[in-house]
mmCIF file of the C-alpha atoms, coordinates in Angstrom:
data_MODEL
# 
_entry.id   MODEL 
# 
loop_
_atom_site.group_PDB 
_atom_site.id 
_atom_site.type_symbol 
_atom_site.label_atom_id 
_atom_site.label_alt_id 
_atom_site.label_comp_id 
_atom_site.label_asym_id 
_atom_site.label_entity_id 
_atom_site.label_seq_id 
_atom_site.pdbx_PDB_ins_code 
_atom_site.Cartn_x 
_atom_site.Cartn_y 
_atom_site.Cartn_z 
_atom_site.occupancy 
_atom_site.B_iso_or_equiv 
_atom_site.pdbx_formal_charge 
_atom_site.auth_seq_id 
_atom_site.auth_comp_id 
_atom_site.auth_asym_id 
_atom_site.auth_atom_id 
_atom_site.pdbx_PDB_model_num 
ATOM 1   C CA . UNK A 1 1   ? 0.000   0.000  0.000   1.00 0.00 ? 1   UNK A CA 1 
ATOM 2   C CA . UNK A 1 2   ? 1.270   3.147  -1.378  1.00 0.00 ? 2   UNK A CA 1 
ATOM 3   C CA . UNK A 1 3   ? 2.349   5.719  1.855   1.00 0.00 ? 3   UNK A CA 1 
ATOM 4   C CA . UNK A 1 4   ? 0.340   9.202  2.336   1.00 0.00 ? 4   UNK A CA 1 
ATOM 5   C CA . UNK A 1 5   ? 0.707   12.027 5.193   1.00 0.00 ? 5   UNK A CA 1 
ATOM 6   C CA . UNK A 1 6   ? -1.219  11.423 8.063   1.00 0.00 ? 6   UNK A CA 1 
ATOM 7   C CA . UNK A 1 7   ? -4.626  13.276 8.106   1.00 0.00 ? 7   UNK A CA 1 
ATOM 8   C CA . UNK A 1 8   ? -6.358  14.475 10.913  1.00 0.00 ? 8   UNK A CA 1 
ATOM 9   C CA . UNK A 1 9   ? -9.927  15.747 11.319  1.00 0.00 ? 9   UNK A CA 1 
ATOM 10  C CA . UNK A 1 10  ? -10.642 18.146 13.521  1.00 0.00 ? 10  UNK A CA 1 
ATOM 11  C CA . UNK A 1 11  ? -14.099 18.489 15.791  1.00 0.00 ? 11  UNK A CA 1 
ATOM 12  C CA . UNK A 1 12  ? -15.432 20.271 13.186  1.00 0.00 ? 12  UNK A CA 1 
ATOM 13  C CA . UNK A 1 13  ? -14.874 18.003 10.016  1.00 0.00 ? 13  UNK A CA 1 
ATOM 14  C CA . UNK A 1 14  ? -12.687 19.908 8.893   1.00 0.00 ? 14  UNK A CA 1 
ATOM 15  C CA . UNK A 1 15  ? -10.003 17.460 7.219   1.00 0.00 ? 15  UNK A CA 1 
ATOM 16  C CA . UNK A 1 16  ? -5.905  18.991 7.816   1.00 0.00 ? 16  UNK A CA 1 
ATOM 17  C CA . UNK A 1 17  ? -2.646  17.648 6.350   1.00 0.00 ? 17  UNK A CA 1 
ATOM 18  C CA . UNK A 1 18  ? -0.052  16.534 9.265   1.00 0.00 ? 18  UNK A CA 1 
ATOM 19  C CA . UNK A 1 19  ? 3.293   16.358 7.654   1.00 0.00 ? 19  UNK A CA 1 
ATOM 20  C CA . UNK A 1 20  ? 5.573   13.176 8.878   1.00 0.00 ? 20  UNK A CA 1 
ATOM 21  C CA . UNK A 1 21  ? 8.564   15.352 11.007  1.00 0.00 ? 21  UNK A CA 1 
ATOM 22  C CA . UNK A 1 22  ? 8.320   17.377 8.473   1.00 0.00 ? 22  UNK A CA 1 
ATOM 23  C CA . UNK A 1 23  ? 11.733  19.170 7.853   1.00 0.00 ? 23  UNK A CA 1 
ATOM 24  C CA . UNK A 1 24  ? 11.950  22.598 7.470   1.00 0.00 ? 24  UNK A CA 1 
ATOM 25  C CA . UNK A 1 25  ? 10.601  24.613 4.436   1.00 0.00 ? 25  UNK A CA 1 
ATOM 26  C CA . UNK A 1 26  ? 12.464  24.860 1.963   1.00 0.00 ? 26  UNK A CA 1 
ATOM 27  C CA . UNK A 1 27  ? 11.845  28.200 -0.689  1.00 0.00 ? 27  UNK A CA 1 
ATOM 28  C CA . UNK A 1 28  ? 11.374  27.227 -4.268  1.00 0.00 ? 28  UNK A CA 1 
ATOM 29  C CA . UNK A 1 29  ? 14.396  26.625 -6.086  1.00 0.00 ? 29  UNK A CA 1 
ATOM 30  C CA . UNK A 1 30  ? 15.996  29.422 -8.169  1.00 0.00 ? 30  UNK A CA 1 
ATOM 31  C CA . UNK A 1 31  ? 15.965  26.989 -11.300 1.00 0.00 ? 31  UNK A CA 1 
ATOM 32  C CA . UNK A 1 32  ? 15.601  27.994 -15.033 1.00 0.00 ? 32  UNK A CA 1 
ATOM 33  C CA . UNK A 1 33  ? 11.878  27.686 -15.744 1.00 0.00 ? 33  UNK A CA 1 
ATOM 34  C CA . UNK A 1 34  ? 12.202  23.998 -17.319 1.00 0.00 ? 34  UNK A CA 1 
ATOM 35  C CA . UNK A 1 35  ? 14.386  22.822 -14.565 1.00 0.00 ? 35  UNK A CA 1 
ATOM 36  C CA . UNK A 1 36  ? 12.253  23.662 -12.417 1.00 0.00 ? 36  UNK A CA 1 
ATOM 37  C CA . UNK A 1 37  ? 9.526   22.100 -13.888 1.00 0.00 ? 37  UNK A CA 1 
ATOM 38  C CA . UNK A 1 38  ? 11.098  18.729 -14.047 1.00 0.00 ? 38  UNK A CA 1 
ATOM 39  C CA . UNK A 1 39  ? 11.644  18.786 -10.575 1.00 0.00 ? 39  UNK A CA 1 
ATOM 40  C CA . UNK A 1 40  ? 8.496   19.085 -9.705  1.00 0.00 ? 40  UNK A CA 1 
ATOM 41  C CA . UNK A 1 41  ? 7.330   16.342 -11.984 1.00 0.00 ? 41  UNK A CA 1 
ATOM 42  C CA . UNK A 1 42  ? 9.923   14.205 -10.485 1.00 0.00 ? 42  UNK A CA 1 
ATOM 43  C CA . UNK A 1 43  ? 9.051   15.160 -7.044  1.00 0.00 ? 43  UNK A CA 1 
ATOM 44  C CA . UNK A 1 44  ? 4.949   14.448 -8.148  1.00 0.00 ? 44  UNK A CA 1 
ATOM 45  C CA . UNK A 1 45  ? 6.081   10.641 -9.750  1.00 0.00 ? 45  UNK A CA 1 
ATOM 46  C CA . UNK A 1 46  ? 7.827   10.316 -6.216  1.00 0.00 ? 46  UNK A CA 1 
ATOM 47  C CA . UNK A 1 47  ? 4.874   11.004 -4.232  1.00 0.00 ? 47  UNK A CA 1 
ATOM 48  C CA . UNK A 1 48  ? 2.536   9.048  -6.749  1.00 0.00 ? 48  UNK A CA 1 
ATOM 49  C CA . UNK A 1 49  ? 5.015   6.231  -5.859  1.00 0.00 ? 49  UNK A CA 1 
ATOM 50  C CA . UNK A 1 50  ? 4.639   6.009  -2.130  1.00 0.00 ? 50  UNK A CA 1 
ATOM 51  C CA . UNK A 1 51  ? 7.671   7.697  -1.146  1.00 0.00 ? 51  UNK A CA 1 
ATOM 52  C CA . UNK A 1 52  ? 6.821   9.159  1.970   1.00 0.00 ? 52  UNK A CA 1 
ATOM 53  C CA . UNK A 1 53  ? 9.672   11.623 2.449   1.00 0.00 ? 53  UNK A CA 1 
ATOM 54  C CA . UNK A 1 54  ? 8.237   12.975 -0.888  1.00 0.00 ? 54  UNK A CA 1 
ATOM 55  C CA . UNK A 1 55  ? 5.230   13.977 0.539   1.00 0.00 ? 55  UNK A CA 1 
ATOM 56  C CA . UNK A 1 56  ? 7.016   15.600 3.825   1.00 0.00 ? 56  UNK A CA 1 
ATOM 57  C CA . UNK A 1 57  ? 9.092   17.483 0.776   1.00 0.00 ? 57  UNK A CA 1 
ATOM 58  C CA . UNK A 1 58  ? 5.906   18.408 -1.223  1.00 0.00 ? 58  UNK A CA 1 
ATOM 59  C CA . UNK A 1 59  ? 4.089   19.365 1.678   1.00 0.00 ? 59  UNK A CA 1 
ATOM 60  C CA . UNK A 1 60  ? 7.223   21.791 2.966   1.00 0.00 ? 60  UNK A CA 1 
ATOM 61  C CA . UNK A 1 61  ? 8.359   23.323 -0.312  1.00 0.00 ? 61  UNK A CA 1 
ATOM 62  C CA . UNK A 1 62  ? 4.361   24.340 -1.176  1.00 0.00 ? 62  UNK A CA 1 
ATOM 63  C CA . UNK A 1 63  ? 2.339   24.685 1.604   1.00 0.00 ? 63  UNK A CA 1 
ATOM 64  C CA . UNK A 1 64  ? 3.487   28.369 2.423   1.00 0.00 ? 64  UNK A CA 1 
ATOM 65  C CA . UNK A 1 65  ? 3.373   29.522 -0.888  1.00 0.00 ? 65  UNK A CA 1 
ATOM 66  C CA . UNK A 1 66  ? -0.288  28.391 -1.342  1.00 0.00 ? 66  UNK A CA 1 
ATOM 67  C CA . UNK A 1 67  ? -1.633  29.966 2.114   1.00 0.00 ? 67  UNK A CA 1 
ATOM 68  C CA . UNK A 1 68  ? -0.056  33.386 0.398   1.00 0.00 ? 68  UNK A CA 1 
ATOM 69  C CA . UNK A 1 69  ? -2.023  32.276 -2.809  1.00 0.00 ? 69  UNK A CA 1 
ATOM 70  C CA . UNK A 1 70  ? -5.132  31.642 -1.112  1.00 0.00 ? 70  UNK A CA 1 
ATOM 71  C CA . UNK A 1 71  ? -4.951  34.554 1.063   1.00 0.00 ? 71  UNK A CA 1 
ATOM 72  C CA . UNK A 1 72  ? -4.738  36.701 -1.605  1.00 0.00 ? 72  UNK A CA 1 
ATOM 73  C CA . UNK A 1 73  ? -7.789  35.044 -3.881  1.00 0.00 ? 73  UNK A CA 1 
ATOM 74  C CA . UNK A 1 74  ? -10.127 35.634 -0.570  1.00 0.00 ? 74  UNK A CA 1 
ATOM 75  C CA . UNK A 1 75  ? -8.809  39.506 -0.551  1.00 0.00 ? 75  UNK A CA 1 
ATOM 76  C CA . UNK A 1 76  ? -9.967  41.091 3.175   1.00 0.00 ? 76  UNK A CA 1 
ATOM 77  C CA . UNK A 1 77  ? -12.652 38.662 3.149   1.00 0.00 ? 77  UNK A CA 1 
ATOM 78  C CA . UNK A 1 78  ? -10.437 35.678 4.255   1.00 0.00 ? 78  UNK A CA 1 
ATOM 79  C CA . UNK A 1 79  ? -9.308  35.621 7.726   1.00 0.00 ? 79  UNK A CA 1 
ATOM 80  C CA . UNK A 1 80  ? -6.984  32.916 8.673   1.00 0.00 ? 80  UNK A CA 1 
ATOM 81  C CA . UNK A 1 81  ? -9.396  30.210 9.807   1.00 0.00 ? 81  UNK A CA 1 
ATOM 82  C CA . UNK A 1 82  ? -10.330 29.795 6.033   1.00 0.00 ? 82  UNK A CA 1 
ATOM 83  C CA . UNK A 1 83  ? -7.381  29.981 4.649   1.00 0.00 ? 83  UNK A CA 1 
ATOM 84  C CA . UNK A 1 84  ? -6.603  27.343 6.755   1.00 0.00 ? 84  UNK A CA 1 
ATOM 85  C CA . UNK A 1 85  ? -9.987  25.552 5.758   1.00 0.00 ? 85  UNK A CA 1 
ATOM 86  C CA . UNK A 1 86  ? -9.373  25.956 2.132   1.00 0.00 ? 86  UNK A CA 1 
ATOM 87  C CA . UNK A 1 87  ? -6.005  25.130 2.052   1.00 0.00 ? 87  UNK A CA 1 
ATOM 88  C CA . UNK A 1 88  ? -6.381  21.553 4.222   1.00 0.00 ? 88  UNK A CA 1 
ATOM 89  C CA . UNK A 1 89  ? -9.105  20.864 1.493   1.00 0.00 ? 89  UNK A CA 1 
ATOM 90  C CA . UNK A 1 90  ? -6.932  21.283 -1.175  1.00 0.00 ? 90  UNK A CA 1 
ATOM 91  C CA . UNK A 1 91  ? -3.895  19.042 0.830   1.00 0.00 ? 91  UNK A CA 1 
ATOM 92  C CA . UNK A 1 92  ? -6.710  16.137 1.335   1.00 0.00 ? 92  UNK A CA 1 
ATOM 93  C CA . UNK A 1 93  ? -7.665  16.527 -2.313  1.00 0.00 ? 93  UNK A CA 1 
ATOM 94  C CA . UNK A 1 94  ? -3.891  16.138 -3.244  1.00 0.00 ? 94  UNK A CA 1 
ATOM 95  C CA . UNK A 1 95  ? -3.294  12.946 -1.358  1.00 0.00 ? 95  UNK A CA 1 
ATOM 96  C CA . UNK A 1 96  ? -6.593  11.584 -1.368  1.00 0.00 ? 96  UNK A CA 1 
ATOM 97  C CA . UNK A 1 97  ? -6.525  8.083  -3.130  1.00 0.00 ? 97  UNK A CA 1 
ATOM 98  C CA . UNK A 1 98  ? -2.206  7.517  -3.218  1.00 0.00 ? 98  UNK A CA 1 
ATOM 99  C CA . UNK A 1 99  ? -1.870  11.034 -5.243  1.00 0.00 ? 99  UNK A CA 1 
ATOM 100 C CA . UNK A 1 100 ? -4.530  10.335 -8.058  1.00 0.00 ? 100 UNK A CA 1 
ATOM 101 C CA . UNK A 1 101 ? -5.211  14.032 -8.049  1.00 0.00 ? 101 UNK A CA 1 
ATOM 102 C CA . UNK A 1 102 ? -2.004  14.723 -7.913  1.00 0.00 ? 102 UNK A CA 1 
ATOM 103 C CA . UNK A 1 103 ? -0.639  12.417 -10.931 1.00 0.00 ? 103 UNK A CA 1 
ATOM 104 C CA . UNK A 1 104 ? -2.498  14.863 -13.543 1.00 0.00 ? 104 UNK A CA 1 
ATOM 105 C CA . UNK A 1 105 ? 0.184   17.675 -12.590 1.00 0.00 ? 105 UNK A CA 1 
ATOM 106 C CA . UNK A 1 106 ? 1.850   18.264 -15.971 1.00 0.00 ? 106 UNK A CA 1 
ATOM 107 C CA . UNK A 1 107 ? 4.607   20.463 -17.104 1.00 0.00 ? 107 UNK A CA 1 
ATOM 108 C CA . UNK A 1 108 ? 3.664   20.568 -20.625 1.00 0.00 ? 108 UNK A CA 1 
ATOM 109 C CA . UNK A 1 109 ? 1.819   23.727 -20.701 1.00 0.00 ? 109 UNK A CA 1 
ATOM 110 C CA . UNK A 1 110 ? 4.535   25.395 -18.951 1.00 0.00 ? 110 UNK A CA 1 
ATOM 111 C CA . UNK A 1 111 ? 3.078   25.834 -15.384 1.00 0.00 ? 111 UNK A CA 1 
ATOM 112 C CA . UNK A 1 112 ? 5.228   25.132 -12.217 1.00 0.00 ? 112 UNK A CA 1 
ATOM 113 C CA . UNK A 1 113 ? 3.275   22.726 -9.206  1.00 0.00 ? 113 UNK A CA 1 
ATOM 114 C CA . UNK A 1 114 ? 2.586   25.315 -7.124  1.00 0.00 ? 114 UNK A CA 1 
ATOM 115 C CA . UNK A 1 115 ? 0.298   26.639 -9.941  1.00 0.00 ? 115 UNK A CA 1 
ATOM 116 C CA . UNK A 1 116 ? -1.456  23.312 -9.861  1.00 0.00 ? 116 UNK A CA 1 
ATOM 117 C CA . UNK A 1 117 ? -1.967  23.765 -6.502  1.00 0.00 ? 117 UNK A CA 1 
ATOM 118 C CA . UNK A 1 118 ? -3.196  27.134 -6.771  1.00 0.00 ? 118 UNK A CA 1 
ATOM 119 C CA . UNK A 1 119 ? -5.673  26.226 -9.263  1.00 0.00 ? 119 UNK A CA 1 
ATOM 120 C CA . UNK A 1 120 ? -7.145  23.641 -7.020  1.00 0.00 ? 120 UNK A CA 1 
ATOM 121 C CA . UNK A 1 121 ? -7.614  25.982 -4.549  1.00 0.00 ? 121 UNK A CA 1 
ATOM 122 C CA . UNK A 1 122 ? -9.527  28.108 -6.637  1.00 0.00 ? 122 UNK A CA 1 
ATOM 123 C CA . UNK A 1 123 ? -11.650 24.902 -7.062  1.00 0.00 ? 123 UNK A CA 1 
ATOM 124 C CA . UNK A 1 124 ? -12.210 24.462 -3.671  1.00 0.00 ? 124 UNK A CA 1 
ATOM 125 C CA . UNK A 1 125 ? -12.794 28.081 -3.218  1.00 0.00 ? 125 UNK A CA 1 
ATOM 126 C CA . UNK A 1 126 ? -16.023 28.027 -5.362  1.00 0.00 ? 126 UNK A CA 1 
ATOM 127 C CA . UNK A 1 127 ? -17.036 24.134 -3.832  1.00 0.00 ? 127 UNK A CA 1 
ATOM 128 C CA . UNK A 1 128 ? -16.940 25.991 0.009   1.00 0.00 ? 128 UNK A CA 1 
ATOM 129 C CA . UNK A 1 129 ? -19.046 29.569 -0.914  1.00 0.00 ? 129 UNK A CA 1 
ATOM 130 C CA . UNK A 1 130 ? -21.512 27.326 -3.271  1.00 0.00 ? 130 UNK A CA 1 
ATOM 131 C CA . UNK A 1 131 ? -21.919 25.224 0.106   1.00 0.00 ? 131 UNK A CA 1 
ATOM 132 C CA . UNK A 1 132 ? -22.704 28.315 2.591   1.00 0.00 ? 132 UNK A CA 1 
ATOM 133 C CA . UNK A 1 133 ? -25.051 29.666 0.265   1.00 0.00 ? 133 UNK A CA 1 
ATOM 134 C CA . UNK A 1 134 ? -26.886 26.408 0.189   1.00 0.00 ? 134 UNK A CA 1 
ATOM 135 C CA . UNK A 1 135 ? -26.367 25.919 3.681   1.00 0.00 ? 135 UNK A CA 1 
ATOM 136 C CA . UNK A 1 136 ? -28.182 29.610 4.095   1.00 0.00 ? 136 UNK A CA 1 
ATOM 137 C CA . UNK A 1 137 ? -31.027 28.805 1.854   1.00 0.00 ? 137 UNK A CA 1 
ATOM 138 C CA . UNK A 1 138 ? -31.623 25.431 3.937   1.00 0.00 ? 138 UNK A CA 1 
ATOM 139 C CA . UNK A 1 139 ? -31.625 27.913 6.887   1.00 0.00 ? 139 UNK A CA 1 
ATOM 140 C CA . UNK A 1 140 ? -34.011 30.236 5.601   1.00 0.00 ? 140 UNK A CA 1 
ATOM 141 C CA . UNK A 1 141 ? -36.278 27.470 4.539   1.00 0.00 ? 141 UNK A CA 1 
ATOM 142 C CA . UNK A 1 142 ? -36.554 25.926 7.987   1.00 0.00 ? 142 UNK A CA 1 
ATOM 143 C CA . UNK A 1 143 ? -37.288 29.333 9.720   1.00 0.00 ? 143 UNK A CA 1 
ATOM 144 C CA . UNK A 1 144 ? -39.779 29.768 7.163   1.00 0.00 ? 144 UNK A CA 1 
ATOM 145 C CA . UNK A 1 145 ? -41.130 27.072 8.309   1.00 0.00 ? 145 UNK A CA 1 
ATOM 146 C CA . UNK A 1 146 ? -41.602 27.784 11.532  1.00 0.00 ? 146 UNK A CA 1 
ATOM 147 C CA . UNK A 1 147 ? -44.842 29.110 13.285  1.00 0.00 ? 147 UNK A CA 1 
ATOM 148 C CA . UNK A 1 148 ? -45.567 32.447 12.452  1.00 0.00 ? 148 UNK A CA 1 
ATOM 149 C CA . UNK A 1 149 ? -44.975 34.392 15.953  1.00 0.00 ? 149 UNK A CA 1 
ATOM 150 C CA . UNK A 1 150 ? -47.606 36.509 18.059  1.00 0.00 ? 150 UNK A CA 1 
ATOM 151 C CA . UNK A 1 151 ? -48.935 39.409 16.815  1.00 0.00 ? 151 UNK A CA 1 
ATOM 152 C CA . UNK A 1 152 ? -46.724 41.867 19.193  1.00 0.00 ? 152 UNK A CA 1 
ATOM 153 C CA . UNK A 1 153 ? -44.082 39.783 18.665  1.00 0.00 ? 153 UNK A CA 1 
ATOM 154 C CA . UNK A 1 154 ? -44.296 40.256 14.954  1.00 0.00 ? 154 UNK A CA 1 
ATOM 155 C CA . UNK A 1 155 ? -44.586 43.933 14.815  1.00 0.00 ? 155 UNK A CA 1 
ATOM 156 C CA . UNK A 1 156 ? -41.640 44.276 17.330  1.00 0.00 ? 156 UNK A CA 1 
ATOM 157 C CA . UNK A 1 157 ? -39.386 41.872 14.792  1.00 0.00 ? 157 UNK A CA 1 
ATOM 158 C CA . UNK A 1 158 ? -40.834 44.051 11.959  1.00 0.00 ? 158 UNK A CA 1 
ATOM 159 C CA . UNK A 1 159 ? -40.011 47.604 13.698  1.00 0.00 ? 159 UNK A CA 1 
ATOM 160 C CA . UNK A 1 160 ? -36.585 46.266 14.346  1.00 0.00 ? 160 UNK A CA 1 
ATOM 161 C CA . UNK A 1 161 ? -36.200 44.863 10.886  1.00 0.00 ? 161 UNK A CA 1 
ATOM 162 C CA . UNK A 1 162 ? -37.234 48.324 9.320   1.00 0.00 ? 162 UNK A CA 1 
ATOM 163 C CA . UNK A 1 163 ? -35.213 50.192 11.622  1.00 0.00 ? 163 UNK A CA 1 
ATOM 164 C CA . UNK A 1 164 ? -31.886 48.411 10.882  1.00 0.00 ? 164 UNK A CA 1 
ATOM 165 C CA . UNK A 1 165 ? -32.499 48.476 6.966   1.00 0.00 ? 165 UNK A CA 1 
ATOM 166 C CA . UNK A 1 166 ? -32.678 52.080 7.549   1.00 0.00 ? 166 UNK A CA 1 
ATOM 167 C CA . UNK A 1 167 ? -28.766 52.073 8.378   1.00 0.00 ? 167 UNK A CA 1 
ATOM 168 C CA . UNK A 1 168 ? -27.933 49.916 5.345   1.00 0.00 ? 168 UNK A CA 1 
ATOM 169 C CA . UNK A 1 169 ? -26.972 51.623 1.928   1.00 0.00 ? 169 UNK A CA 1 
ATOM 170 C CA . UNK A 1 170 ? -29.508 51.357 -1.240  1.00 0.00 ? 170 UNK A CA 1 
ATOM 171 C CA . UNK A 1 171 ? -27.285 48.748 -2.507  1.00 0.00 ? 171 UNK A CA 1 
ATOM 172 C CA . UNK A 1 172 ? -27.328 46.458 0.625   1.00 0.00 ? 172 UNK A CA 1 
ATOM 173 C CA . UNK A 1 173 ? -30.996 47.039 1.279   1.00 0.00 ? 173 UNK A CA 1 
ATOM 174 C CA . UNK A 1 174 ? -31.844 45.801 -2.263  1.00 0.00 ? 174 UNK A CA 1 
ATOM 175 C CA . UNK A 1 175 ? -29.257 43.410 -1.711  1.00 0.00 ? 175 UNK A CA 1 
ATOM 176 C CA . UNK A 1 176 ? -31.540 42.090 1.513   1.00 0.00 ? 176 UNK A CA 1 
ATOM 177 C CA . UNK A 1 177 ? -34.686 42.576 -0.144  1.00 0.00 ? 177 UNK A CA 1 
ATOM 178 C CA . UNK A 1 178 ? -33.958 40.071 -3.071  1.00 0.00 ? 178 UNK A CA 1 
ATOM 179 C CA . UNK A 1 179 ? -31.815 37.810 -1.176  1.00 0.00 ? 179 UNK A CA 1 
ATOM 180 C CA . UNK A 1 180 ? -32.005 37.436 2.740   1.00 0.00 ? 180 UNK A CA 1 
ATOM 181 C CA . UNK A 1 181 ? -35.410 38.155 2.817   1.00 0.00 ? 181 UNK A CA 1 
ATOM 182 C CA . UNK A 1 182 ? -37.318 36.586 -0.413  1.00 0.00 ? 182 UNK A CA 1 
ATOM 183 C CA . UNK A 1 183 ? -38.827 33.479 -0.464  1.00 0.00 ? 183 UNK A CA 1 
ATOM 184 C CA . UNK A 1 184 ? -36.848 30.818 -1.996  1.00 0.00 ? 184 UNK A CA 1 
ATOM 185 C CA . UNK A 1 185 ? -36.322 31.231 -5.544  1.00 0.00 ? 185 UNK A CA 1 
ATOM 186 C CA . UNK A 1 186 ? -37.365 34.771 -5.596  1.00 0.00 ? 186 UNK A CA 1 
ATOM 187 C CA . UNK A 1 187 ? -33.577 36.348 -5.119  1.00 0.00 ? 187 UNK A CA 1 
ATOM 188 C CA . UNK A 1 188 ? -32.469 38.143 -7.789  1.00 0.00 ? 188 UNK A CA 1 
ATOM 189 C CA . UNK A 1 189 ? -28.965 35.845 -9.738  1.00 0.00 ? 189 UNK A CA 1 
ATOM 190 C CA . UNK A 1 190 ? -26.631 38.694 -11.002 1.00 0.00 ? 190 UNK A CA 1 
ATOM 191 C CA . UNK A 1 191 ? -24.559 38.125 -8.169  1.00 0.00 ? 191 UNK A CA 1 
ATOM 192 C CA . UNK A 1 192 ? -21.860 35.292 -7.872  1.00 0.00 ? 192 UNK A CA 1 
ATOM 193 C CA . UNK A 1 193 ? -21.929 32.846 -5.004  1.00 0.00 ? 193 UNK A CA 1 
ATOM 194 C CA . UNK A 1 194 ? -18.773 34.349 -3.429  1.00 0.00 ? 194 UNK A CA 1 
ATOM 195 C CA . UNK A 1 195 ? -20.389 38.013 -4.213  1.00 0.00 ? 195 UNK A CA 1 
ATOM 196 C CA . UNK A 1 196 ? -23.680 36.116 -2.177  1.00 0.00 ? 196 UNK A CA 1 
ATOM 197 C CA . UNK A 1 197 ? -21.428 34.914 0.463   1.00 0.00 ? 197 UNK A CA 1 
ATOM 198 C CA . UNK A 1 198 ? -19.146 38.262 1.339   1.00 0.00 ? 198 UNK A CA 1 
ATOM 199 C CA . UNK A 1 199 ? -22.660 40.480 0.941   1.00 0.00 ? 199 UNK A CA 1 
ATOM 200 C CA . UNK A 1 200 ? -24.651 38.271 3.164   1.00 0.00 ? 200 UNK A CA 1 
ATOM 201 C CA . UNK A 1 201 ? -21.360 37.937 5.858   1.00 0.00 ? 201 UNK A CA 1 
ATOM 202 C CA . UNK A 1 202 ? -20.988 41.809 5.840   1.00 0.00 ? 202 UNK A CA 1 
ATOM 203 C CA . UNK A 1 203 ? -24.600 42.438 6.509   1.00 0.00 ? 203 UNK A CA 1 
ATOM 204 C CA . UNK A 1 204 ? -24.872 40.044 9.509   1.00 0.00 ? 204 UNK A CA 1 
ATOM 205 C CA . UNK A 1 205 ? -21.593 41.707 10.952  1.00 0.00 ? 205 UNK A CA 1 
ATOM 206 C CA . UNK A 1 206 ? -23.527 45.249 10.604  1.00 0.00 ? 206 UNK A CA 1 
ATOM 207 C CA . UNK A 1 207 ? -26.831 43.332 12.164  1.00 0.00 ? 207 UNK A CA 1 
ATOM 208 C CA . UNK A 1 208 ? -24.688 42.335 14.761  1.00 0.00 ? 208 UNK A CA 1 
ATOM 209 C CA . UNK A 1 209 ? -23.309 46.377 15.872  1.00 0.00 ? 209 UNK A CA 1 
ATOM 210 C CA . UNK A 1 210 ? -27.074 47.626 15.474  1.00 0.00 ? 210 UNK A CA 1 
ATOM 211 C CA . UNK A 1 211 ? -28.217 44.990 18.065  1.00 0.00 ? 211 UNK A CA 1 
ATOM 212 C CA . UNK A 1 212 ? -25.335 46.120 20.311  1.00 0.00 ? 212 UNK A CA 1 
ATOM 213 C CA . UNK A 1 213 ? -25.601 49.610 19.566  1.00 0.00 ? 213 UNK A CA 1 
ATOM 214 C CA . UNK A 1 214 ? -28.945 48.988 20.820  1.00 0.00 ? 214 UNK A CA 1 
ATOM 215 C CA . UNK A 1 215 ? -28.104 47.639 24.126  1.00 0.00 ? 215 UNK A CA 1 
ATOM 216 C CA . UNK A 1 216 ? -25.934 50.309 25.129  1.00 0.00 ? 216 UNK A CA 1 
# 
């Protein structure tokens, strides 16, 4: 049986990459472009192979360099738990089933393995916001679904409601008004799942001052 890194899950699910004694990381070489490139086919057949101090290599050489990639795809949006989260999904993509991810990584069209890696990111990127806006929509469903609260109750939510949208921008009140609080299948679809994601994220942080604001 061919040999991986260890992977550990953490209490949330969230899958990480463990590296065996991992030694310390090592920039990318200052090759000429093709050099370069073979080496990291050779060091990709390695790990493909089973060779486990492969994968403590592969996992030392890239793993910086695609936080800093990921980091800067998620722009001021990403804190560091998601980088994090992103970039252990790409690492148990990568040696998920003895490397067959990994054994596609080809030099041909002139792109170093870190830009493989990179790429997958961006993969898993769109997989994780596609998931919290589904996960929202299930939310908003089941709330929906709820029974409808007392008639004081009701007008108090709505008064508060009216009086937060009343901070918001035009932009971020239509934003609400097709999105956060349509019925399902009503929202409005110019906007991108990330755009849906970092809107809806921004909003709730804004919710989340008026309430205290209101408390003072």
């Amino acid at each position: 049986m061919k040999s991986c890194p260890r992977l550990s899950r953490s209490p949330t699910g969230n899958t990480s990459v463990l590296p065996l004694e991992a030694p310390p990381g090592r920039s990318l070489s200052k090759q000429s472009p093709k050099s370069a490139m073979q080496a990291d086919l050779r060091l990709v057949k390695r790990c493909v192979d089973g060779e486990v101090a492969a994968w403590e290599e592969l996992y030392a050489q890239c793993h910086e360099p695609l936080c800093t990639s990921i980091r800067a795809m998620l722009g001021r949006h990403g804190d560091a738990n998601l980088v994090d989260e992103i970039a252990a999904r790409v690492w148990y993509a990568v040696v998920n089933n003895d490397g067959e991810l990994l054994a596609r990584y080809t030099p041909k069209r002139g792109a170093r393995l870190i830009t493989f890696l990179r790429t997958l990111a961006r993969d898993e990127m769109g997989r994780y916001f596609r998931g919290e806006v589904r996960r929202h929509q299930r939310e908003q469903a089941a709330m929906q679904d709820r029974p409808p609260p007392s008639g004081v109750d009701f007008a108090q939510t709505m008064g508060l409601l009216r009086e937060f949208l009343g901070t918001l921008s035009v932009g971020e009140r239509e934003f609400c008004q097709d999105h956060l609080l349509a019925q399902p299948n009503e929202g409005q679809t110019q906007h991108t799942s990330a755009s849906i994601w970092q809107r809806t994220r921004r909003i709730y942080k804004k919710f989340l001052r008026f309430l205290d604001g209101r408390e003072e």
